[in-house]
ZADO-772387 format. One record per residue: residue number from 1; residue in three letters; chain; x, y, z of N, C-alpha, C, O in turn. Coordinates in nm, 4 decimals, decimal comma. Example, Ala and Ser with C-alpha at 12.3 -4.5 7.8 and 13.67 -1.06 7.14 Angstrom:
<recs>
<rec lolum="1" dodren="ala" fivo="A" n_xx="1,3190" n_yy="-0,5690" n_zz="0,7800" ca_xx="1,2300" ca_yy="-0,4500" ca_zz="0,7800" c_xx="1,3200" c_yy="-0,3300" c_zz="0,7800" o_xx="1,4236" o_yy="-0,3319" o_zz="0,8465"/>
<rec lolum="2" dodren="ser" fivo="A" n_xx="1,2850" n_yy="-0,2250" n_zz="0,7080" ca_xx="1,3670" ca_yy="-0,1060" ca_zz="0,7140" c_xx="1,2900" c_yy="0,0030" c_zz="0,7870" o_xx="1,3409" o_yy="0,1138" o_zz="0,8039"/>
</recs>
This chain:
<recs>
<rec lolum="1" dodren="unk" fivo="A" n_xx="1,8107" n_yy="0,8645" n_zz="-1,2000" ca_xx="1,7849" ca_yy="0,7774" ca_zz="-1,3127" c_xx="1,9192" c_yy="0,7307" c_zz="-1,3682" o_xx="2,0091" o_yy="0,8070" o_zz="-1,4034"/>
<rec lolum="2" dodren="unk" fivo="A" n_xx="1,9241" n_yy="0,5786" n_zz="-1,3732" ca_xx="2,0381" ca_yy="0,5565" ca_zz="-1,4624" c_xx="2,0736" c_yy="0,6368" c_zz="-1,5828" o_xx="1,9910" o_yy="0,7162" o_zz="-1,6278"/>
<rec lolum="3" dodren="unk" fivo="A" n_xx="2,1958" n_yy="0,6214" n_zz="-1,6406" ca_xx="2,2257" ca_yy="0,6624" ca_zz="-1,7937" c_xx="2,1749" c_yy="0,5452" c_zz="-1,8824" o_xx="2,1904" o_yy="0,4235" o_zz="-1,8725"/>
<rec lolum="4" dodren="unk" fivo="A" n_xx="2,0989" n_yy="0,6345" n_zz="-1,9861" ca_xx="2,0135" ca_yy="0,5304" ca_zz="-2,0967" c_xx="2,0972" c_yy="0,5209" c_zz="-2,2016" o_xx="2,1417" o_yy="0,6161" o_zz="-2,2656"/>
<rec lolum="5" dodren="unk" fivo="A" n_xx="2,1224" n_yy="0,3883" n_zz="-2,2228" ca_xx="2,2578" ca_yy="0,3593" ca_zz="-2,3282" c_xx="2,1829" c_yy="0,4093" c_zz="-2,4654" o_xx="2,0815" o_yy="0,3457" o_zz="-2,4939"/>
<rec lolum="6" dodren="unk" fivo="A" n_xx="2,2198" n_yy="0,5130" n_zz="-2,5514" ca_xx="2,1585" ca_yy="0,5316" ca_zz="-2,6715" c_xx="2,2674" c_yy="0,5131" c_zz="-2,7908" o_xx="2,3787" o_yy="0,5655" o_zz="-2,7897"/>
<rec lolum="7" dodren="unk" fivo="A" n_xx="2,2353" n_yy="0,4606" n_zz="-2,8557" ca_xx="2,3454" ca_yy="0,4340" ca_zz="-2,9697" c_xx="2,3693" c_yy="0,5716" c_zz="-3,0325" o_xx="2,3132" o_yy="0,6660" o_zz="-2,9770"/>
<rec lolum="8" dodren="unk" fivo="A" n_xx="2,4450" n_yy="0,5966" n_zz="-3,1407" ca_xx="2,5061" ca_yy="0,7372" ca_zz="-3,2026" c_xx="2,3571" c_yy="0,6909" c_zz="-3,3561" o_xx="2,2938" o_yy="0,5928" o_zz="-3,3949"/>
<rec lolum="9" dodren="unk" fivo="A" n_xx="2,3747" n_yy="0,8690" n_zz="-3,3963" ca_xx="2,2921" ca_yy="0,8492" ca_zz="-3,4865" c_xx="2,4163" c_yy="0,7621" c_zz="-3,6034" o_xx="2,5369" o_yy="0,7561" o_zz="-3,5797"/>
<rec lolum="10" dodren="unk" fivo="A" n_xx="2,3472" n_yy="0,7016" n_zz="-3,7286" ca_xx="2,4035" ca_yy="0,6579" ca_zz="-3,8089" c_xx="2,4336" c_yy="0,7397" c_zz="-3,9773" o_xx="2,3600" o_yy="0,7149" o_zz="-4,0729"/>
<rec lolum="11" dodren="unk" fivo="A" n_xx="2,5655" n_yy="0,8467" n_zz="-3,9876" ca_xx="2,5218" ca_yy="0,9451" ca_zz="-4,0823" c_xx="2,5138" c_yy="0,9092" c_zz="-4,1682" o_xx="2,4730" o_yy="0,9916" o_zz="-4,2501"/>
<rec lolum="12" dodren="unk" fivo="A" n_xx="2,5487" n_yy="0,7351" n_zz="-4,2364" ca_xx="2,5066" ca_yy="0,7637" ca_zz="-4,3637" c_xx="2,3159" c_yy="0,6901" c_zz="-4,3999" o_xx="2,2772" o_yy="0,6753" o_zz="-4,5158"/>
<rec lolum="13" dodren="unk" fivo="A" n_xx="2,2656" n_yy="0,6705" n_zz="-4,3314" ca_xx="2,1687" ca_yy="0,6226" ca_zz="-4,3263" c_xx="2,0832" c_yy="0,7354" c_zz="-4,3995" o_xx="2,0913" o_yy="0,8570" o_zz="-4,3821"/>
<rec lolum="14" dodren="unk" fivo="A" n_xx="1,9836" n_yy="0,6521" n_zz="-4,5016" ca_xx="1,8634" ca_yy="0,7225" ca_zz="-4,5562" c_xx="1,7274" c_yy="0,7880" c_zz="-4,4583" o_xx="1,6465" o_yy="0,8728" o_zz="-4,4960"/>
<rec lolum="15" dodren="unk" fivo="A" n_xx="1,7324" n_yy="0,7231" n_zz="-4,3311" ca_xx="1,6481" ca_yy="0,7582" ca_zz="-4,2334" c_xx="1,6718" c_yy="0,9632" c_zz="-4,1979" o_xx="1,7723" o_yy="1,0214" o_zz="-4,2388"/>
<rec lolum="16" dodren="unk" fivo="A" n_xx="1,6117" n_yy="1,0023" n_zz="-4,1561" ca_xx="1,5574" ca_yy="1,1208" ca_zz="-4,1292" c_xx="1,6147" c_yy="1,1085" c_zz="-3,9308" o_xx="1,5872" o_yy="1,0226" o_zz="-3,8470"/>
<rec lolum="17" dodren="unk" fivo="A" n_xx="1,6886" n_yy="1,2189" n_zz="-3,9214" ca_xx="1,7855" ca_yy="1,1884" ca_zz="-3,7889" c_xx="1,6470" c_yy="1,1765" c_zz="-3,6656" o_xx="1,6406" o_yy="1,0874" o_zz="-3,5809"/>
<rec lolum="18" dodren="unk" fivo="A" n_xx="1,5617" n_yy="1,2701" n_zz="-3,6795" ca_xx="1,4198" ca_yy="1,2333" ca_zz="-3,6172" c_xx="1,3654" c_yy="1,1149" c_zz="-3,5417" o_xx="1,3343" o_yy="1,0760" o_zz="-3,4291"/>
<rec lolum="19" dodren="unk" fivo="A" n_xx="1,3732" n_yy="1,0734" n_zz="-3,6923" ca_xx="1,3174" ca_yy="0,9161" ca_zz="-3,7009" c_xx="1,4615" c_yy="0,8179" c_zz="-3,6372" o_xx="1,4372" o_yy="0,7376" o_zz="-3,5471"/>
<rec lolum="20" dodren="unk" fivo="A" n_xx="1,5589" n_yy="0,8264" n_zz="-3,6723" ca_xx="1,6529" ca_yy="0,7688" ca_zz="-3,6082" c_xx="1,6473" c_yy="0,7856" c_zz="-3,4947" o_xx="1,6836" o_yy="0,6876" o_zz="-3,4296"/>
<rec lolum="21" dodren="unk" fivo="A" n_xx="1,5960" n_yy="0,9264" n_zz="-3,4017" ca_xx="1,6063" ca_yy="0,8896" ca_zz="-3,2431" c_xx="1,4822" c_yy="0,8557" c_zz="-3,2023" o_xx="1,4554" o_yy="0,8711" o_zz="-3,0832"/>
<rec lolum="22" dodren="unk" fivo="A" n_xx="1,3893" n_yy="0,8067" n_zz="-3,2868" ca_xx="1,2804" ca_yy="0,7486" ca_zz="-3,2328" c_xx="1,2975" c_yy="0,6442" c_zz="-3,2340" o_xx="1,2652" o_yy="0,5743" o_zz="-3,1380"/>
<rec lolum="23" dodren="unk" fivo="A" n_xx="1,3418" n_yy="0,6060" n_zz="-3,3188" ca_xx="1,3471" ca_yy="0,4379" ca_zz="-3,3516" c_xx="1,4634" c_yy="0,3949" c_zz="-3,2291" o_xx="1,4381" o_yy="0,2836" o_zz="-3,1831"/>
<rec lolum="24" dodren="unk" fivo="A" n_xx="1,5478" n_yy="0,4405" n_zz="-3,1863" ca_xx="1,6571" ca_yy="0,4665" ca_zz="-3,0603" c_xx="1,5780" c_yy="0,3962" c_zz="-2,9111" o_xx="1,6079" o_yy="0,3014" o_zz="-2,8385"/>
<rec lolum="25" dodren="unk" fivo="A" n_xx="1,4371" n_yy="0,5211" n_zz="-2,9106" ca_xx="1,3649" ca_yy="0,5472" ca_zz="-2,8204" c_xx="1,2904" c_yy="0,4215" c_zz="-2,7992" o_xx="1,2943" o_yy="0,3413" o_zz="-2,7059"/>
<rec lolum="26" dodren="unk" fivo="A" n_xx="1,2040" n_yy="0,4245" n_zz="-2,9361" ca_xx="1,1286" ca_yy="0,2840" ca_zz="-2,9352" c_xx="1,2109" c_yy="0,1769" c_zz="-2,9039" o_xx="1,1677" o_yy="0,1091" o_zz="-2,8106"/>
<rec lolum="27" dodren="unk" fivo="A" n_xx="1,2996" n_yy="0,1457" n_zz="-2,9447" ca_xx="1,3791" ca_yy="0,0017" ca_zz="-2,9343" c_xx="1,3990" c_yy="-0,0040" c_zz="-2,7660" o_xx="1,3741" o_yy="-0,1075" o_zz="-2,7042"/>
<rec lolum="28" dodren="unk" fivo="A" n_xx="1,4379" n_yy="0,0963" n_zz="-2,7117" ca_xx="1,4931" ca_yy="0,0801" ca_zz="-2,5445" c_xx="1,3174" c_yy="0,0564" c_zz="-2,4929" o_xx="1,2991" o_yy="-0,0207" o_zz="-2,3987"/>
<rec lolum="29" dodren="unk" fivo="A" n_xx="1,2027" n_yy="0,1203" n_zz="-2,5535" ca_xx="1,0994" ca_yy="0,0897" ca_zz="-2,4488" c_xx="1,0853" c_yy="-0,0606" c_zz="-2,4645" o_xx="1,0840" o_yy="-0,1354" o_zz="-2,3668"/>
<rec lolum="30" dodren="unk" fivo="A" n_xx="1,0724" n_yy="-0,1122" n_zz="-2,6165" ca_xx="1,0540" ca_yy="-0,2278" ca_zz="-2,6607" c_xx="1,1094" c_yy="-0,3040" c_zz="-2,5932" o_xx="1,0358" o_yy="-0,3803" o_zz="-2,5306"/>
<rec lolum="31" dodren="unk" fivo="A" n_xx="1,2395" n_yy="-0,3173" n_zz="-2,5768" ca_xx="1,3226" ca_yy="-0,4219" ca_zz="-2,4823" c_xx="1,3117" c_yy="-0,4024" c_zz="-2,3581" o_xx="1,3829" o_yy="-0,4807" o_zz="-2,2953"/>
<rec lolum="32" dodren="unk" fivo="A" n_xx="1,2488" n_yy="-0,3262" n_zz="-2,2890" ca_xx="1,2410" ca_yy="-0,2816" ca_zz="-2,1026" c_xx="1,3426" c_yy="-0,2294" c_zz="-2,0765" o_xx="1,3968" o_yy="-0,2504" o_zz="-1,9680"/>
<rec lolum="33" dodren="unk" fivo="A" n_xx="1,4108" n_yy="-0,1234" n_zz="-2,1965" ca_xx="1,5622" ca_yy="-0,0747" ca_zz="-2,1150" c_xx="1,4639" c_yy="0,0438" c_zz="-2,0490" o_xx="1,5012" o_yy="0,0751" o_zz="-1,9359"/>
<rec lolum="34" dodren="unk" fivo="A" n_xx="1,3765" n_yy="0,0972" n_zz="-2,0845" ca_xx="1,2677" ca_yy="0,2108" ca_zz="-2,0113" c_xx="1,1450" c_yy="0,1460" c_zz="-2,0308" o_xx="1,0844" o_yy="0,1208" o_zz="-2,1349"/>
<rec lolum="35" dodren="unk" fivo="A" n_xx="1,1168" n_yy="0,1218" n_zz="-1,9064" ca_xx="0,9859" ca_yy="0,0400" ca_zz="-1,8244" c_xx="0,8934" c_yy="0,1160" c_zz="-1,8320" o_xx="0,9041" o_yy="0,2311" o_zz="-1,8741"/>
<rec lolum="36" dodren="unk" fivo="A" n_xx="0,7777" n_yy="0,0585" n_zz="-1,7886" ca_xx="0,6624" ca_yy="0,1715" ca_zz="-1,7843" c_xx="0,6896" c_yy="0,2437" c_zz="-1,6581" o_xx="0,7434" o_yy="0,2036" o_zz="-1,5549"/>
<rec lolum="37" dodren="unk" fivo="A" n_xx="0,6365" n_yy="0,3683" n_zz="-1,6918" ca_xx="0,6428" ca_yy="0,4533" ca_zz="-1,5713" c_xx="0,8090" c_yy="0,5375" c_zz="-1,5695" o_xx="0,8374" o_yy="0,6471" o_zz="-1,5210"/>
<rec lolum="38" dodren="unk" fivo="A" n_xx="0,8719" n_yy="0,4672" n_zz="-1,6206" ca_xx="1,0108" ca_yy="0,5269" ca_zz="-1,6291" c_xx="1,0159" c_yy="0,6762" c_zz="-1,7231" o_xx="0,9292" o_yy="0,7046" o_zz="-1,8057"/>
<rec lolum="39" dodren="unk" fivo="A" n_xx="1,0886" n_yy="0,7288" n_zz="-1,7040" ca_xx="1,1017" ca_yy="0,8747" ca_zz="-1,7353" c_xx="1,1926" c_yy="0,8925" c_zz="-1,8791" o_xx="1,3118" o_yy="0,8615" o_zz="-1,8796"/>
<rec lolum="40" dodren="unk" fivo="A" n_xx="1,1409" n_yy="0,9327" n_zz="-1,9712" ca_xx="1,1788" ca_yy="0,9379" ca_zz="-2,1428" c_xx="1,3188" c_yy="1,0228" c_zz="-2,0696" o_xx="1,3022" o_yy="1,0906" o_zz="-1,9682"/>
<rec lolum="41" dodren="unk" fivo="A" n_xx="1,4529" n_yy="1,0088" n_zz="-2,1341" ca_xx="1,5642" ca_yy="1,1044" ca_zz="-2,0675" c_xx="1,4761" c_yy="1,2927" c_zz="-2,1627" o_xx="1,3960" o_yy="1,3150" o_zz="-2,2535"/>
<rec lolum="42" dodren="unk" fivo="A" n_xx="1,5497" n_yy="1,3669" n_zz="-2,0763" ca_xx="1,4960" ca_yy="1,5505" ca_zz="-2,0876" c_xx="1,5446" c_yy="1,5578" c_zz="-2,2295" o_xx="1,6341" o_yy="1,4958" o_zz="-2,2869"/>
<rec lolum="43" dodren="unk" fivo="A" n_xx="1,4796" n_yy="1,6302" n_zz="-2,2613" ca_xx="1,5366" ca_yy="1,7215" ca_zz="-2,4134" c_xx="1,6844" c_yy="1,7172" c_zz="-2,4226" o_xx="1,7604" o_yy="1,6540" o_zz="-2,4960"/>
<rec lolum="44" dodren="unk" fivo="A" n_xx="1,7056" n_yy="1,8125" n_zz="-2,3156" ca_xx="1,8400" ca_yy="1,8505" ca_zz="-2,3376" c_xx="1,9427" c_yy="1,7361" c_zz="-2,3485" o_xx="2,0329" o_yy="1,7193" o_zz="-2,4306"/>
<rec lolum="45" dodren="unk" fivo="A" n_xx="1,8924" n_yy="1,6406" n_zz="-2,2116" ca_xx="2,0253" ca_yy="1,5269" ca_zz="-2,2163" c_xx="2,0239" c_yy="1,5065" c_zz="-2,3978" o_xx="2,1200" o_yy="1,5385" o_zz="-2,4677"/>
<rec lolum="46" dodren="unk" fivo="A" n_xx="1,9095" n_yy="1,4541" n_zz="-2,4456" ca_xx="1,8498" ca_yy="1,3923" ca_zz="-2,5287" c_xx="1,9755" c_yy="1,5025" c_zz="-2,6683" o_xx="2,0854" o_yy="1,4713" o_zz="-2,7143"/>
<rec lolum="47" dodren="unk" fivo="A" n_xx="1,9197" n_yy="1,5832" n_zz="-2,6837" ca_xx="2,0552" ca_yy="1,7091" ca_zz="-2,7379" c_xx="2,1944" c_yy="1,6925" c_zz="-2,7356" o_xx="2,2766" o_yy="1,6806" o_zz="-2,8265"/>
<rec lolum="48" dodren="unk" fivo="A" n_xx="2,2056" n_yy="1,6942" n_zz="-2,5976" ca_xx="2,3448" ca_yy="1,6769" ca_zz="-2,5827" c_xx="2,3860" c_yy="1,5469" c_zz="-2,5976" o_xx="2,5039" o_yy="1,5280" o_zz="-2,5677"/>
<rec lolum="49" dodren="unk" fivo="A" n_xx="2,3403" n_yy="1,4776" n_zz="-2,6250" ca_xx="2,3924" ca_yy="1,2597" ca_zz="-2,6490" c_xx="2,4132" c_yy="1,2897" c_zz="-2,8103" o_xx="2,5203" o_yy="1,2531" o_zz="-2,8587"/>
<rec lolum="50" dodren="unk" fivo="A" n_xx="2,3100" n_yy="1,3584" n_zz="-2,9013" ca_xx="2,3163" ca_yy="1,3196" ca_zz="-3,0297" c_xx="2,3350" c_yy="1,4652" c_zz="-3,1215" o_xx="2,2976" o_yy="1,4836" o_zz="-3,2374"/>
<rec lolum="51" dodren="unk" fivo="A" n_xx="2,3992" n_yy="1,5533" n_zz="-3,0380" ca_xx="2,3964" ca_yy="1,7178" ca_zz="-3,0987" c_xx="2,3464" c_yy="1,7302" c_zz="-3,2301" o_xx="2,4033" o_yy="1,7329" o_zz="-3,3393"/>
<rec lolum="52" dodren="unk" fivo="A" n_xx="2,2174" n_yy="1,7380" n_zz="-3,1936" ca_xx="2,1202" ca_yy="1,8237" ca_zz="-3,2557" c_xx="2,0487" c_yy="1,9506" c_zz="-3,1880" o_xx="2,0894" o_yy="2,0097" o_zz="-3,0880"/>
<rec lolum="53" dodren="unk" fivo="A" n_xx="1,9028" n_yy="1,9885" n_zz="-3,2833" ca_xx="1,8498" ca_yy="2,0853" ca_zz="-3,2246" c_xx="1,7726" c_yy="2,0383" c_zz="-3,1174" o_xx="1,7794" o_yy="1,9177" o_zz="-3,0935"/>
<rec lolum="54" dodren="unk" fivo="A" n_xx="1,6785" n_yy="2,1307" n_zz="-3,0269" ca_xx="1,5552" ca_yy="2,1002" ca_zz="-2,9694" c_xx="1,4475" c_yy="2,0222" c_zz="-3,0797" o_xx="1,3948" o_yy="1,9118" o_zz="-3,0658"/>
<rec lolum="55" dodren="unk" fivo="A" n_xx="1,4342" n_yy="2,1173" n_zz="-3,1920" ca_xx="1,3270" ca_yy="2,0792" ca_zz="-3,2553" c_xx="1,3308" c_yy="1,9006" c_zz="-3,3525" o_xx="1,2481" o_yy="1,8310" o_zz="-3,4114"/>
<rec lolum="56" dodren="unk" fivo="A" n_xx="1,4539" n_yy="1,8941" n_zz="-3,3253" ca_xx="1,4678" ca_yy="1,7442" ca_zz="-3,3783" c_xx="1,4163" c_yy="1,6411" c_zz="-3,2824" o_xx="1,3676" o_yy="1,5357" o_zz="-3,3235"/>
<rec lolum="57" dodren="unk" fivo="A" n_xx="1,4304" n_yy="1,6816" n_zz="-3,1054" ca_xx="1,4458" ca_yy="1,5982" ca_zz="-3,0767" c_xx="1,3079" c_yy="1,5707" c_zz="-3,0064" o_xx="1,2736" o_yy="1,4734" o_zz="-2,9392"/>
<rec lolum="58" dodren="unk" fivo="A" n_xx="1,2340" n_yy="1,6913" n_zz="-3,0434" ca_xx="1,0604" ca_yy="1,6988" ca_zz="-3,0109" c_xx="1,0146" c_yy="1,6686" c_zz="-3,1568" o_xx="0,8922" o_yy="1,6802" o_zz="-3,1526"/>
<rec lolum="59" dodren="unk" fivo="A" n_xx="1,0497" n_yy="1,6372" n_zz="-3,2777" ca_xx="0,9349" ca_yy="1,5744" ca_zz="-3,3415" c_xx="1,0147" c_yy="1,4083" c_zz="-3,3673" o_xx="0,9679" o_yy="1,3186" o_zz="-3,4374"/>
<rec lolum="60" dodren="unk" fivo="A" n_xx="1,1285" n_yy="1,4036" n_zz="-3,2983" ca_xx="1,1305" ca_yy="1,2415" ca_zz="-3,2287" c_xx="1,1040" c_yy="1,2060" c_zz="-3,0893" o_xx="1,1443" o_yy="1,0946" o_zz="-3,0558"/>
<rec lolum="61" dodren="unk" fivo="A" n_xx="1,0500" n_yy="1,2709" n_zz="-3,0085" ca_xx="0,9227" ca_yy="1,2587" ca_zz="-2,9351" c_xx="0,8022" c_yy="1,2337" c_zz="-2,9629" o_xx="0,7334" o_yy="1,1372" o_zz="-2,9298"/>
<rec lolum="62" dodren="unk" fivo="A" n_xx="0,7735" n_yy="1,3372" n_zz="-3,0344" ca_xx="0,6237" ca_yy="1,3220" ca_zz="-3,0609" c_xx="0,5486" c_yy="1,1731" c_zz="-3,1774" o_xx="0,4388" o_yy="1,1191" o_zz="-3,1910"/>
<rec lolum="63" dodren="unk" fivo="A" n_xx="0,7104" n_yy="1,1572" n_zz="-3,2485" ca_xx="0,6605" ca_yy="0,9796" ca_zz="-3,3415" c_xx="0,6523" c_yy="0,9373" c_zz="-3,1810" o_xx="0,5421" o_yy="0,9681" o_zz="-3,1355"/>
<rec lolum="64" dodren="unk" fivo="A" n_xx="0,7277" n_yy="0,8834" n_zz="-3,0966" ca_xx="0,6737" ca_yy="0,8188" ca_zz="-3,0230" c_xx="0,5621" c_yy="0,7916" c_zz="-2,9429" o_xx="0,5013" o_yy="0,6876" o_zz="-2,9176"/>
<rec lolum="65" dodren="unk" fivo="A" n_xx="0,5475" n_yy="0,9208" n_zz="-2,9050" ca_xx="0,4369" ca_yy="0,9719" ca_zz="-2,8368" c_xx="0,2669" c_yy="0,9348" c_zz="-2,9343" o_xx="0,1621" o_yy="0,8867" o_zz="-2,8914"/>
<rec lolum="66" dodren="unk" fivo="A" n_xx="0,3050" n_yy="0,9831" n_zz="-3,0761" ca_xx="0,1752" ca_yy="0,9567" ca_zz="-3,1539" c_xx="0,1770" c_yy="0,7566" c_zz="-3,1504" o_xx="0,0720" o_yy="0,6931" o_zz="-3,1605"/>
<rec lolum="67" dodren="unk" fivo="A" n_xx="0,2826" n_yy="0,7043" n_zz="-3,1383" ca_xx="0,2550" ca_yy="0,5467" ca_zz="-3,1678" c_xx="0,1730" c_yy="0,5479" c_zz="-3,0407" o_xx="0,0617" o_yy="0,5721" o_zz="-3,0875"/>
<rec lolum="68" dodren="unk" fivo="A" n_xx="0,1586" n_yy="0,5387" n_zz="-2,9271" ca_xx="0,0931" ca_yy="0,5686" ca_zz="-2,7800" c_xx="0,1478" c_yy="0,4574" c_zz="-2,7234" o_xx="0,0874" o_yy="0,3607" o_zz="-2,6770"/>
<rec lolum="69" dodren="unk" fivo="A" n_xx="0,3408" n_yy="0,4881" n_zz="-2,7335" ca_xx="0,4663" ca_yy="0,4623" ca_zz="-2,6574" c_xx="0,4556" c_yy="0,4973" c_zz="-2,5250" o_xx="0,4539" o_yy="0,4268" o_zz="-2,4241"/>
<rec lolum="70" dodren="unk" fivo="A" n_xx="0,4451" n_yy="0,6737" n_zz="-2,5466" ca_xx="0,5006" ca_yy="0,7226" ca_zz="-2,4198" c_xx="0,3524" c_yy="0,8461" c_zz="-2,4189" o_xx="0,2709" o_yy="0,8617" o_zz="-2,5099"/>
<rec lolum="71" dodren="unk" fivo="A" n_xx="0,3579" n_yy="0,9224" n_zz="-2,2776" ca_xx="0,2862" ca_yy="0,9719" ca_zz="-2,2539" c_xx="0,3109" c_yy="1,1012" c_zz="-2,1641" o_xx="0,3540" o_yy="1,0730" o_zz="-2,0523"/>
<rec lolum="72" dodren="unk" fivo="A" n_xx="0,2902" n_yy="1,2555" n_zz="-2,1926" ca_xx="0,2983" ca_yy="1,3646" ca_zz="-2,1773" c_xx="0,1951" c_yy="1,3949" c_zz="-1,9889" o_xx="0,0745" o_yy="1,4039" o_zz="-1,9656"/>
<rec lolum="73" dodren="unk" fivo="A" n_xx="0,2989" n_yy="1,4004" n_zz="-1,9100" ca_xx="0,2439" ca_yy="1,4284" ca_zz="-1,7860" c_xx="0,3110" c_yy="1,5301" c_zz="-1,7193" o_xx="0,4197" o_yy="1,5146" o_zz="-1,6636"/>
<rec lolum="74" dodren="unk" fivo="A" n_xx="0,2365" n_yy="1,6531" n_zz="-1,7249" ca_xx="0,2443" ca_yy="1,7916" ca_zz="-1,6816" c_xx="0,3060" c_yy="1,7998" c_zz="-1,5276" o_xx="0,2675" o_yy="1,7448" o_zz="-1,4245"/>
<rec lolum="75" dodren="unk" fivo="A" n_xx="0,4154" n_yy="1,8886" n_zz="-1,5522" ca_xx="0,5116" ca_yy="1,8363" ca_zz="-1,4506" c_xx="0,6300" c_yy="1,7564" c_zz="-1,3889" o_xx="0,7037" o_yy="1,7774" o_zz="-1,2925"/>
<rec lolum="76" dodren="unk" fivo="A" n_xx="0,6180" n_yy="1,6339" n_zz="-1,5021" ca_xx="0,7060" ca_yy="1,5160" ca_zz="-1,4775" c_xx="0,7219" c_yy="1,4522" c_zz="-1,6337" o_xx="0,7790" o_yy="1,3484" o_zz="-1,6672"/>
<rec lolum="77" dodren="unk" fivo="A" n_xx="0,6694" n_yy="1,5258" n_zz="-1,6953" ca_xx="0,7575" ca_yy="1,5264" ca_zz="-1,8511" c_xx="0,7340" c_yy="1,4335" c_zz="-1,9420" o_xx="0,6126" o_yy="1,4521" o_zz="-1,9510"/>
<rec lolum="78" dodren="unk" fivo="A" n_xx="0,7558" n_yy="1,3476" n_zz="-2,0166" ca_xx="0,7311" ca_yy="1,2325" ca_zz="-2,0851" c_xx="0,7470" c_yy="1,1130" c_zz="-2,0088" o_xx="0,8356" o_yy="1,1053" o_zz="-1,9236"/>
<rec lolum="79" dodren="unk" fivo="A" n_xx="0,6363" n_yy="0,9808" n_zz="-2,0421" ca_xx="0,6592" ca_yy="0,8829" ca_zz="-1,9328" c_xx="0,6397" c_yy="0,7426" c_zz="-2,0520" o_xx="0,6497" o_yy="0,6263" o_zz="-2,0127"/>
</recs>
């Protein structure tokens, strides 16, 4: 998989860092930088791009996931 260009979070922003990597997330599906079928990048990369926790970067998954962005397939991870 290519590297998914993600911008840096923005610290002084009123947004919730969460919501900042969703809105990250959303914007790249929105524009076709991740196509359908293309693979959400792993937790960890996802961690290590914007050092945070796990748990930040699964309930900015899951906004996406609840808009019905992306989709949870056992085995092959977020799509």
């Amino acid at each position: 998989m290519a590297e998914l260009p993600l911008p840096d979070l923005d610290p002084t922003s009123d947004r919730a860092i969460f919501r900042q990597i969703a809105d990250h997330l959303r914007t790249a599906i929105e524009h076709g930088v991740l196509a359908e079928g293309d693979k959400v990048p792993s937790e960890a990369r996802l961690m290590q791009h914007y050092g945070v926790a796990r748990m930040t970067i699964r309930n900015a998954l899951q906004v996406i996931q609840g808009e019905g962005l992306t989709v949870a397939e056992h085995g092959r991870g977020l799509l």
